[in-house]
C-alpha positions in Angstrom: 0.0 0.0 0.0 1.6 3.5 -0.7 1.5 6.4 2.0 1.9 10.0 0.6 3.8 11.6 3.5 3.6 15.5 3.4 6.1 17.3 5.9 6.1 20.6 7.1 9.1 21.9 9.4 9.1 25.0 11.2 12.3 26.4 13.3 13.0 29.2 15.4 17.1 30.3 15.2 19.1 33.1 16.9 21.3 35.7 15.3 24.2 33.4 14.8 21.4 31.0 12.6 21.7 28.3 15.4 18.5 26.4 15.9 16.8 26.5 19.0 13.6 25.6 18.3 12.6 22.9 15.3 9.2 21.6 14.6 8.1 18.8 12.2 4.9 17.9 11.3 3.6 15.1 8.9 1.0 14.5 7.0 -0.1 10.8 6.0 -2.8 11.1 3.6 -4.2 7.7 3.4 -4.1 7.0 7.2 -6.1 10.5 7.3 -8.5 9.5 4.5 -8.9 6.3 6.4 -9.7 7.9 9.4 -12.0 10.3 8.3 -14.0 8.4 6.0 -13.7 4.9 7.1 -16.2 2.9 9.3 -13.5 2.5 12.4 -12.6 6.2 11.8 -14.0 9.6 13.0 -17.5 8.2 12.4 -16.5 5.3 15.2 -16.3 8.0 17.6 -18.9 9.9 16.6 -21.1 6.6 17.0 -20.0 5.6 20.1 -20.8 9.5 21.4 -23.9 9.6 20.2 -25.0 6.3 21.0 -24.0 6.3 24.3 -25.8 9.6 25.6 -29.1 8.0 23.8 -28.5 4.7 25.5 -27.6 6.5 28.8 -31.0 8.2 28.6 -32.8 5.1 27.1 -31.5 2.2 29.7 -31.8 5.2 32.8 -35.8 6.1 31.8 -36.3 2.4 31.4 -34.6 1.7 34.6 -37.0 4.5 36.6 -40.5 2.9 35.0 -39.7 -0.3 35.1 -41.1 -0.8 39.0 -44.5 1.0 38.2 -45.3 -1.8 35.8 -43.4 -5.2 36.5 -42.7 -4.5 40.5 -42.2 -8.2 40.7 -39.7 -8.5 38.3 -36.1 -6.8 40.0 -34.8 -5.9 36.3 -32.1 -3.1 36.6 -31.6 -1.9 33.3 -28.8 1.2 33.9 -26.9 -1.4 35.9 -26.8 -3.7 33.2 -25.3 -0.7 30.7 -22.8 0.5 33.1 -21.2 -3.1 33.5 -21.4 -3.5 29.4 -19.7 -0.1 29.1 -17.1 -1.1 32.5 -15.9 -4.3 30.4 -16.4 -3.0 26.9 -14.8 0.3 26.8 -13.5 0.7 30.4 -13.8 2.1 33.7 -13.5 6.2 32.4 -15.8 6.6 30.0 -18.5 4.5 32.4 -17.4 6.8 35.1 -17.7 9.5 33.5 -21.3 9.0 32.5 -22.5 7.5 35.6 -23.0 11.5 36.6 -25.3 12.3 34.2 -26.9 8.8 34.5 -26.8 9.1 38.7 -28.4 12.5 38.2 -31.2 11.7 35.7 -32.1 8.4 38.3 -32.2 10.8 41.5 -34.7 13.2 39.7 -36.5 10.0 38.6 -36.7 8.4 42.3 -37.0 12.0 43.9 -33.6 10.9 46.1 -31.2 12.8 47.4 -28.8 14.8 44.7 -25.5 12.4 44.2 -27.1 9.3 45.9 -27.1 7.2 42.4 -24.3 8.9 41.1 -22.5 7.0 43.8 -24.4 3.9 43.5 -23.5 4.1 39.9 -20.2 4.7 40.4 -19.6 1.6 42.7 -21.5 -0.3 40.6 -18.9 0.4 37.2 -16.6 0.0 39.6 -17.4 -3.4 40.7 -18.6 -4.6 37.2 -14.8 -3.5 35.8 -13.1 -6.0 38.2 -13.6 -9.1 36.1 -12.5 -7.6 33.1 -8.6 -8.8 33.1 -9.4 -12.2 34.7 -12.5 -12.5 31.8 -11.7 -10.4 29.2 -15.0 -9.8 26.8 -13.7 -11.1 23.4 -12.0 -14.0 24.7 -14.5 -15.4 27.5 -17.3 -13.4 26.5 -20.3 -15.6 28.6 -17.8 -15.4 31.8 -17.3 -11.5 31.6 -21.0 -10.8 30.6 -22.4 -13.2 33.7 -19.6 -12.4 36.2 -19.7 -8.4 35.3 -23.8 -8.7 35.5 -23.3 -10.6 38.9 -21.1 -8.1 40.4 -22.8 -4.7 38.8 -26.3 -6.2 40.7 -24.5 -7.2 43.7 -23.3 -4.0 44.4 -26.4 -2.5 43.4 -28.9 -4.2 45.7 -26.7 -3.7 48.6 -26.8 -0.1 48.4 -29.7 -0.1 47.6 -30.9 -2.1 50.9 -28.5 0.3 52.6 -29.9 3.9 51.6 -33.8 2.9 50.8 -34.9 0.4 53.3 -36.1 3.1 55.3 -36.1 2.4 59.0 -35.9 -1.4 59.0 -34.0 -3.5 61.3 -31.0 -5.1 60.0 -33.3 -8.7 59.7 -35.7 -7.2 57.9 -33.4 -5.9 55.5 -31.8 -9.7 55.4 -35.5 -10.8 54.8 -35.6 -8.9 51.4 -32.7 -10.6 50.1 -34.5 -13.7 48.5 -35.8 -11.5 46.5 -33.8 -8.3 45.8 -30.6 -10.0 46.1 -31.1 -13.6 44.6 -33.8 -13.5 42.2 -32.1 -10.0 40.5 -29.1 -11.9 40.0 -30.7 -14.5 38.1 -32.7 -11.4 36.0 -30.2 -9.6 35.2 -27.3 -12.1 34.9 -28.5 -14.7 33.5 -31.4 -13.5 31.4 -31.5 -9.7 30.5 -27.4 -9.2 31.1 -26.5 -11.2 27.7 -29.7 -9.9 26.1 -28.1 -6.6 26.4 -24.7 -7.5 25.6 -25.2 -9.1 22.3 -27.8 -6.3 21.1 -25.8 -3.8 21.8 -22.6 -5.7 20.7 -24.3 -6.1 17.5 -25.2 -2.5 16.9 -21.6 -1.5 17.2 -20.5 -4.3 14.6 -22.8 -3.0 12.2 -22.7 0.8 12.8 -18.8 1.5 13.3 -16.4 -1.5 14.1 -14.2 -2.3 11.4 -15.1 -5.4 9.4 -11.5 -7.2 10.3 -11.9 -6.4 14.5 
């Protein structure tokens, strides 16, 4: 493949024309054209931006309905994101969103300001741990159960911690049947790889390169 290389080179000399300053700078038009215009390039980027502020806002609404019509059902959608994006992209970028996320869920649940931003935060946190002992294209059902399993964990347990109200310690260990066990089997087992491979598939098709 050839590679037209353009150089420009600037320099900044004294009176006696000794350099004390030189700058180069080249230009590789067919990695730029690549960049720009190819399907792993700028449009990869813009993809993931866009995609992930309307995911953020889709999985985070979802998340703050979900228990006026299936109460029954412990499904915890914007946990389930924030591990994909924890083991997928890494620990920043889920970070970063889990204050916009942590924000929209406290407006949602009329908490406290910062209270899921936290919970969100811990829960990236704990979901990232897995992801050099299961790394997602190599052991992808281990890092998408394990990541799940952890993201929940954490999640119930503060959750149990800040919302129970005034219940005694046993009545808080009463709930766990069903806020602890049954939502790992929800959302690691069931909804977790649901997730995973529909979003996994979006990015193939929208903006990974065909040979990744």
């Amino acid at each position: 493949m050839l590679f037209v290389v353009k150089k420009m080179e600037f320099s900044l000399t004294d009176q006696s024309k000794r350099s004390l300053l030189e700058v180069h700078i080249s230009f590789h038009a067919e990695l730029l054209r690549e960049f720009f215009f190819s399907r792993g390039g700028v449009w990869r980027y813009c993809y993931l931006s866009l995609s992930s502020l309307f995911f953020l806002s889709f999985f985070c609404g979802l998340h703050s309905i979900w228990p006026h019509y299936f109460e029954e059902i412990p499904l915890y959608p914007a946990v389930i994101f924030f591990a994909f994006l924890s083991i997928r992209f890494g620990l920043l970028p889920a970070l970063l969103l889990a204050i916009p996320g942590g924000i929209m869920l406290d407006a949602a649940f009329f908490q406290t300001p910062g209270t899921h931003v936290l919970m969100l935060v811990v829960t990236a946190f704990a979901a990232s741990l897995i992801s050099e002992r299961f790394p997602l294209p190599k052991t992808p059902i281990a890092a998408i159960v394990f990541s799940c399993a952890l993201a929940t964990s954490a999640f119930v347990l503060m959750q149990l911690l800040f919302f129970a109200g005034g219940l005694a310690p046993a009545a808080r260990l009463a709930l766990l049947p069903k806020y602890f066990l049954l939502a790992l089997l929800v959302n690691a087992l069931a909804a977790g790889p649901v997730l995973f491979a529909s979003l996994g598939f979006l990015e193939r098709i929208f903006s990974r390169p065909k040979d990744v």
